[in-house]
N, CA, C and O of each residue as an XYZ file, in Angstrom:
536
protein
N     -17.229     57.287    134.493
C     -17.550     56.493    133.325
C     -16.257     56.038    132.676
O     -15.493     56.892    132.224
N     -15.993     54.880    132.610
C     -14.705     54.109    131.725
C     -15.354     52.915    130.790
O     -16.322     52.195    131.032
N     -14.429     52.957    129.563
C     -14.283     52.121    129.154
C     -13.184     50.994    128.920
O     -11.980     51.204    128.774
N     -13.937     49.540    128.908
C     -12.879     48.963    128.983
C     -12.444     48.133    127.771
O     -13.495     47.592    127.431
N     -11.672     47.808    127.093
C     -11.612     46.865    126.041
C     -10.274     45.648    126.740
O      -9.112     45.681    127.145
N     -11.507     44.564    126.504
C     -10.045     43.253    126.757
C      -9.464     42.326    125.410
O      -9.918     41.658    124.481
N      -8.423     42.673    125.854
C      -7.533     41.603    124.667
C      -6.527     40.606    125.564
O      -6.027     40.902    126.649
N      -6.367     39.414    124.869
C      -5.696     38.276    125.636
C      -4.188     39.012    126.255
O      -3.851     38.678    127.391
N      -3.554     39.727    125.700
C      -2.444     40.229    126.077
C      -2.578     41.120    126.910
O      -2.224     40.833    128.053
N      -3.091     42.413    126.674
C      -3.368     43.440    127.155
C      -4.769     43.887    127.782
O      -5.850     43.322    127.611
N      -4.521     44.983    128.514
C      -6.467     45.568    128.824
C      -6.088     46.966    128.454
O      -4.989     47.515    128.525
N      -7.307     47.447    128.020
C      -6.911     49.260    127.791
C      -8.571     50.216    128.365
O      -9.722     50.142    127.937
N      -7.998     50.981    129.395
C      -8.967     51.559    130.056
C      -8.720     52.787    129.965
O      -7.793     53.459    130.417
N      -9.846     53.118    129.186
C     -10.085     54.874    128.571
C     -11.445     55.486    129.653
O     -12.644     55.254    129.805
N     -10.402     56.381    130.238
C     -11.629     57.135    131.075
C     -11.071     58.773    131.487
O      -9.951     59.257    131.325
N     -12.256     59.360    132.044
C     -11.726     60.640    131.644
C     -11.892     60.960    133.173
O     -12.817     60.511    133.850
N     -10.576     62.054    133.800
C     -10.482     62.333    134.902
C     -10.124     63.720    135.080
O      -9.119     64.302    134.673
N     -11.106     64.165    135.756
C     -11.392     65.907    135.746
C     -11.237     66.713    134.367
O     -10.676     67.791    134.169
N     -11.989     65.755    133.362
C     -12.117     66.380    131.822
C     -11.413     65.945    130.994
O     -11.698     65.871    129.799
N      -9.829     65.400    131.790
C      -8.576     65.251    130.457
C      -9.470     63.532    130.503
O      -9.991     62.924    131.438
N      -9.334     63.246    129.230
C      -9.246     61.754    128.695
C      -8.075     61.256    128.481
O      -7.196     61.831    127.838
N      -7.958     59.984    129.079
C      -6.734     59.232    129.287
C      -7.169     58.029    128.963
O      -8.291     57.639    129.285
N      -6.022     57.068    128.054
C      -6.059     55.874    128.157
C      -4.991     55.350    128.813
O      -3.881     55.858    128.660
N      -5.188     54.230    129.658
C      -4.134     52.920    130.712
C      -3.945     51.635    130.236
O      -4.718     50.712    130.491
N      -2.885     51.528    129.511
C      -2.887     50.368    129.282
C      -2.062     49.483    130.132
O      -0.983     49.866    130.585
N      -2.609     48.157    130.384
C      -2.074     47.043    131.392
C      -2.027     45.941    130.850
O      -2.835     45.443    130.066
N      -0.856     45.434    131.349
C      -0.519     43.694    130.582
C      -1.570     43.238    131.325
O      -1.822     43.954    132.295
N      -2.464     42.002    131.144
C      -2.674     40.829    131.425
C      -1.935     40.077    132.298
O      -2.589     39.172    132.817
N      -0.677     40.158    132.664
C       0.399     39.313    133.690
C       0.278     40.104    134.867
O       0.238     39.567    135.974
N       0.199     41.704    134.674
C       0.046     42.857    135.666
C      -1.448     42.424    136.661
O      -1.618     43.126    137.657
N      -2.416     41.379    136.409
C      -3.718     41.195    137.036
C      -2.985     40.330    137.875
O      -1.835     39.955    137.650
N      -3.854     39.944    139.094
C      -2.956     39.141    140.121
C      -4.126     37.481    139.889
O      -3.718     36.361    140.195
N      -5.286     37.705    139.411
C      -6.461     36.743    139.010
C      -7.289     37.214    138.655
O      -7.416     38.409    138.390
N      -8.383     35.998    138.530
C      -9.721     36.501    138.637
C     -10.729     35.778    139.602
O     -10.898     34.590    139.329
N     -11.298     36.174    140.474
C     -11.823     36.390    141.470
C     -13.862     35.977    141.746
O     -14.538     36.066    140.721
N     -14.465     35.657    142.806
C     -15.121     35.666    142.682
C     -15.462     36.726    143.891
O     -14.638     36.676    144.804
N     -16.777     37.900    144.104
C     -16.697     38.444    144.942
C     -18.774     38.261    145.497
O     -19.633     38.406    144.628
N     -19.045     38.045    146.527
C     -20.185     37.846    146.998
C     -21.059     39.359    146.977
O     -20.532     40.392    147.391
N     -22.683     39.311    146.347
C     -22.930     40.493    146.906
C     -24.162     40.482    146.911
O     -24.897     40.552    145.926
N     -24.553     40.366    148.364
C     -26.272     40.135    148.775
C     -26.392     38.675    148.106
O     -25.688     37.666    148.096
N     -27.593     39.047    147.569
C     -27.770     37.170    146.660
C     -26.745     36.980    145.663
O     -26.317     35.825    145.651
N     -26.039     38.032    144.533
C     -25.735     37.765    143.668
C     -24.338     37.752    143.521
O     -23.817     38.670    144.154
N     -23.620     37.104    142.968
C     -22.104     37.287    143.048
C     -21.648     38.154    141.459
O     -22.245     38.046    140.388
N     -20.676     38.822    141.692
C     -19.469     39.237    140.204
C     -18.119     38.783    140.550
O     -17.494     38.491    141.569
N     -17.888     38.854    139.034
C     -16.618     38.254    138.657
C     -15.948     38.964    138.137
O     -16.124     39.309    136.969
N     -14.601     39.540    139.188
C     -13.792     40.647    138.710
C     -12.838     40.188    138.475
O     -12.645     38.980    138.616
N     -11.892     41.069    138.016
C     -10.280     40.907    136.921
C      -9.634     41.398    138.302
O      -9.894     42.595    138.432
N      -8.851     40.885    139.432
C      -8.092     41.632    140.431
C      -6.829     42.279    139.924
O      -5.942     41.835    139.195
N      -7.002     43.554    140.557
C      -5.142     44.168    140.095
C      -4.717     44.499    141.279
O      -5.172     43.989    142.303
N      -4.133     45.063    141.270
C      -2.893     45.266    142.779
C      -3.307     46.538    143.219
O      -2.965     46.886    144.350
N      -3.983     47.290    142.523
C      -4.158     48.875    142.566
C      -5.898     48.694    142.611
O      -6.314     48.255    141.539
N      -6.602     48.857    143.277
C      -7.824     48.574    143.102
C      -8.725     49.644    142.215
O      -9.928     49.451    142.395
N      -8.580     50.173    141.767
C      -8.869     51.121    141.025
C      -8.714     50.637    139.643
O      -9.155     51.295    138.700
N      -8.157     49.609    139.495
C      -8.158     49.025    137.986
C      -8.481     47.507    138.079
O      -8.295     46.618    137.248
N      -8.934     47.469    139.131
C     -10.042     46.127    139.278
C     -11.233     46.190    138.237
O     -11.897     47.227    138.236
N     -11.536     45.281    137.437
C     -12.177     45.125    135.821
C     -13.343     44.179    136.496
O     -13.141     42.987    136.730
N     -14.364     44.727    136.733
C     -15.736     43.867    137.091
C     -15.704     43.208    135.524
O     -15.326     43.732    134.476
N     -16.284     41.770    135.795
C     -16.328     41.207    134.494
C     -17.737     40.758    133.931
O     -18.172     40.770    132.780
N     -18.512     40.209    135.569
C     -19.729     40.121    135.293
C     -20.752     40.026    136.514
O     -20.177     40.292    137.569
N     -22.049     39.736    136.667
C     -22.576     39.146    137.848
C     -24.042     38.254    137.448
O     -24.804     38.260    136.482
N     -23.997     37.748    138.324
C     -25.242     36.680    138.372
C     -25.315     36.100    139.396
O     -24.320     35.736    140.023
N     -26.688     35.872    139.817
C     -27.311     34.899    140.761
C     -27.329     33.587    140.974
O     -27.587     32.962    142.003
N     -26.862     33.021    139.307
C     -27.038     31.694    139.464
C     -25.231     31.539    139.967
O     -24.283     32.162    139.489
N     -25.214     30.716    140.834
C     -23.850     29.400    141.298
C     -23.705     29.137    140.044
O     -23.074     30.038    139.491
N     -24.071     28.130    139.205
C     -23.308     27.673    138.210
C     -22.856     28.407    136.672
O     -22.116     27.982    135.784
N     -23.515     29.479    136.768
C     -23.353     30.546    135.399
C     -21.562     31.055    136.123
O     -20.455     31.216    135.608
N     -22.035     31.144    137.341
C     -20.948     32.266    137.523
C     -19.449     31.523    137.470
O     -18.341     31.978    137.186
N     -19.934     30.052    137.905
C     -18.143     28.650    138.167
C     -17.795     28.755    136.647
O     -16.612     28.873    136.328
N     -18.806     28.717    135.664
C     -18.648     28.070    134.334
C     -17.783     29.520    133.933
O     -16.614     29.439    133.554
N     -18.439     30.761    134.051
C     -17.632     32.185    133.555
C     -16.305     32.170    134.453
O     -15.298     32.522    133.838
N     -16.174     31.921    135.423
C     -14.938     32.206    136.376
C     -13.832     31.428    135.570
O     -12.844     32.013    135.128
N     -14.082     29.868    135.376
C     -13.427     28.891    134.803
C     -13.322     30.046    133.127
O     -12.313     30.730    132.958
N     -14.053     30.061    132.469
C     -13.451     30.792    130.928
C     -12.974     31.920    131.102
O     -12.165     32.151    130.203
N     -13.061     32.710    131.776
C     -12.443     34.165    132.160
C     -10.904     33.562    132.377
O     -10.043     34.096    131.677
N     -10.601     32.814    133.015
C      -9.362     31.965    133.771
C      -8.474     31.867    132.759
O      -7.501     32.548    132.433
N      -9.213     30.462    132.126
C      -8.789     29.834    130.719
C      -8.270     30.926    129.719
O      -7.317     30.652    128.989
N      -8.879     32.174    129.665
C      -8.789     32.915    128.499
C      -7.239     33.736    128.767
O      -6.118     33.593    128.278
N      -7.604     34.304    129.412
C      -6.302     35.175    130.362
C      -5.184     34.234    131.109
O      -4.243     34.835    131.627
N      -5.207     33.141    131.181
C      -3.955     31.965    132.164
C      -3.667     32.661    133.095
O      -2.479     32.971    133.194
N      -4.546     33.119    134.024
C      -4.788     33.732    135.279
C      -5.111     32.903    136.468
O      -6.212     32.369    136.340
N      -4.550     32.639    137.510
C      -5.363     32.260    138.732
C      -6.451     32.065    139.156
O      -6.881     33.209    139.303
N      -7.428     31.207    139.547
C      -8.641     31.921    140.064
C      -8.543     31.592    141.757
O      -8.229     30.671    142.510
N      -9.088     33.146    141.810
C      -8.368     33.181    143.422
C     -10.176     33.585    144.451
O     -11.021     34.414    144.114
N     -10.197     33.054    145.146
C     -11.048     32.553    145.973
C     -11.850     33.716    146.657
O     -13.080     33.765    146.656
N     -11.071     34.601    147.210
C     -11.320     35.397    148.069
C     -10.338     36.597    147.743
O      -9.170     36.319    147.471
N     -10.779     37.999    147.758
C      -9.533     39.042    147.807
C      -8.157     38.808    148.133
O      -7.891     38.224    149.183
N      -7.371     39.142    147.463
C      -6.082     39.183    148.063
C      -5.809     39.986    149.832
O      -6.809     40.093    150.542
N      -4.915     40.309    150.187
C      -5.072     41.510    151.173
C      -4.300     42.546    149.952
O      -3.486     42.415    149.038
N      -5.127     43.638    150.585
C      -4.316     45.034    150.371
C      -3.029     45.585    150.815
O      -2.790     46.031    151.937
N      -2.203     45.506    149.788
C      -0.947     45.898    150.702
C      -1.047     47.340    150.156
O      -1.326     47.479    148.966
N      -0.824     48.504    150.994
C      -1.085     49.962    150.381
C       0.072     50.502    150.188
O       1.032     50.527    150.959
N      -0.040     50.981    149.039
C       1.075     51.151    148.189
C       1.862     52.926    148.772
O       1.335     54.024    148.956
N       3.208     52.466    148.892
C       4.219     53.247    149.220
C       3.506     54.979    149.111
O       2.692     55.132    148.201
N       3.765     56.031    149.875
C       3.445     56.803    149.849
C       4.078     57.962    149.027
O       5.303     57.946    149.151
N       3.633     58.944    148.241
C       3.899     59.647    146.795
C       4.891     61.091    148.356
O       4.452     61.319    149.484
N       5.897     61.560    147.852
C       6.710     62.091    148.511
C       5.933     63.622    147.663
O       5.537     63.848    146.520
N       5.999     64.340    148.820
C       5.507     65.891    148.729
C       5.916     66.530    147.925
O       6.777     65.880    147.332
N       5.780     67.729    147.416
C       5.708     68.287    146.966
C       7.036     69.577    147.646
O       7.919     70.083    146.954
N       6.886     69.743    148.586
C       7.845     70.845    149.278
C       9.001     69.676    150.419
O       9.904     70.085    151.149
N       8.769     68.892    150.315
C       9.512     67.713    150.821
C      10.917     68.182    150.442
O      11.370     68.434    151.559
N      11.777     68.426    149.674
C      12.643     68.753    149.176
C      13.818     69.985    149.305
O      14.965     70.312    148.999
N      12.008     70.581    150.335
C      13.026     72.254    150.258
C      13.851     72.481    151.871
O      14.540     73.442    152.214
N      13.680     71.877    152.260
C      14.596     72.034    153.462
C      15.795     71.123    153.572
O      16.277     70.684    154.617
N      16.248     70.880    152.198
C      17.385     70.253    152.004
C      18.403     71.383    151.438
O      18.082     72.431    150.878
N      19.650     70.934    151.709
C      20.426     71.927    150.464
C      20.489     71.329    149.218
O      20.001     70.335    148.680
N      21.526     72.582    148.805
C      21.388     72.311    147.450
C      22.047     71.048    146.805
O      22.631     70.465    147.719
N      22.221     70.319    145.538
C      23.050     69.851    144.985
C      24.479     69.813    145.416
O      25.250     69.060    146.010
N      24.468     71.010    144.823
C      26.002     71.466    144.800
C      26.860     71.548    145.463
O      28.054     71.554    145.161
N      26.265     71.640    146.698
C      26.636     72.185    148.201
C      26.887     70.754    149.189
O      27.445     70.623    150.278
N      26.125     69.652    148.168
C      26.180     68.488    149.012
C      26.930     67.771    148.866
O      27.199     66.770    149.530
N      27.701     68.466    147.336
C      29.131     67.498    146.816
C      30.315     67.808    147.539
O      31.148     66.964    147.868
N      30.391     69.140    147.809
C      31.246     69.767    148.662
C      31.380     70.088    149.893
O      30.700     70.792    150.639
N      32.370     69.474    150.042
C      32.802     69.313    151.879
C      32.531     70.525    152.869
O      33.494     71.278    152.719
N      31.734     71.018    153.738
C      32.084     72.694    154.313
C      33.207     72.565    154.772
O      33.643     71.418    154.675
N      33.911     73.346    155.276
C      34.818     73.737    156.303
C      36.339     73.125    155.760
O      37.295     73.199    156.532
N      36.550     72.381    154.085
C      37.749     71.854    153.726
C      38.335     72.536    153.081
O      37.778     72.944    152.062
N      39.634     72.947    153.356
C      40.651     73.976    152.789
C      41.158     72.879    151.186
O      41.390     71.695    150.943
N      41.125     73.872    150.628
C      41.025     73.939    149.079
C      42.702     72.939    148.535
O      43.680     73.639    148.795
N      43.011     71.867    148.036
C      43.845     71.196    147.544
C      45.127     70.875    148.539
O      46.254     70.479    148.242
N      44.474     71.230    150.000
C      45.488     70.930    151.314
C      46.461     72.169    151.792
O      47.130     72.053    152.819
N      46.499     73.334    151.006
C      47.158     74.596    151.300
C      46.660     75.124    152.522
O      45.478     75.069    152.861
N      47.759     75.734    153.304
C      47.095     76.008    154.346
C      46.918     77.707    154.180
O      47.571     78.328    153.341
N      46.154     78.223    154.903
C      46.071     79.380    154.653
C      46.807     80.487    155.899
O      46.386     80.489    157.055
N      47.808     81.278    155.493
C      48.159     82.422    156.600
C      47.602     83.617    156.901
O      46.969     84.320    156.114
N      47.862     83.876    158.168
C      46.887     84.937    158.591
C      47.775     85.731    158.906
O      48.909     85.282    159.072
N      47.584     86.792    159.037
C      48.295     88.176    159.797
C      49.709     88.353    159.031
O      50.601     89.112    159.412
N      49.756     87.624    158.023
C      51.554     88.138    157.474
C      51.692     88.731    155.950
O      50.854     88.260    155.181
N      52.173     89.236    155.647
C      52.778     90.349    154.553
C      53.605     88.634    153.696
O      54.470     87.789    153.926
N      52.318     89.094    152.408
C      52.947     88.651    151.159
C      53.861     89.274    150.716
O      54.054     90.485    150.815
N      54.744     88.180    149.987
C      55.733     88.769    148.992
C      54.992     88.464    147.413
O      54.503     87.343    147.278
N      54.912     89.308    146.378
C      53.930     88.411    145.437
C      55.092     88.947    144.316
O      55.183     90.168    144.190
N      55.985     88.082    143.496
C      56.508     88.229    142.685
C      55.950     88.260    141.308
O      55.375     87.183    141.152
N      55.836     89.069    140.114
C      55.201     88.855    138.970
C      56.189     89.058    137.836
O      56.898     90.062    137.766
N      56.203     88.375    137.224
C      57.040     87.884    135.781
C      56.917     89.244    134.905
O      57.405     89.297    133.777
């Protein structure tokens, strides 16, 4: 169950998902048109977005000419496209895991070089310091 409220600028869609209530608000420029979509005898007239899930059914009817005359003011109102047929779906980039991350090292470890001797000193092995102290 959502609600929708339209304003010429904006849309704001209040709906509640697994209990929490949320409102979404979306520019008007963010819609890609408005659309006519066929179904059985009757056609609706949706608000297209890029995310189909915030596709805004606007209306439906049987009659051809109720629906040209609403398509045309839906248009007019919003300075939206009216687009013929669906866009295609382009499916949107995939959300990176959750444990994706852990078989990386660390930060810290990635700033620093392994195996680089410290300010170019070389280090000796096997010989007897002399260590003078003040």
């Amino acid at each position: 169950m959502r609600q929708v409220e339209l304003h010429r600028e904006h849309v704001v869609l209040r709906r509640a998902v697994l209990g929490m209530r949320m409102a979404v608000n979306v520019r008007v420029s963010d819609f890609l048109g408005v659309a006519v979509r066929g179904i059985d005898e009757a056609q609706m007239l949706v608000l297209v977005h890029r995310d189909p899930a915030l596709t805004i059914p606007l209306g439906t009817s049987s009659d051809a000419e109720e629906i040209s005359s609403a398509w045309q003011m839906w248009s007019d109102i919003f300075r939206l496209p009216r687009l013929t047929e669906p866009p295609p779906r382009t499916p949107s980039p995939r959300r990176r895991r959750r444990n994706a991350i852990r078989a990386r090292r660390p930060k810290f470890l990635v700033r620093r070089r392994a195996g680089a001797s410290l300010n170019g000193t070389s280090v000796h092995r096997d010989e007897r310091e002399i260590i003078a102290r003040d």
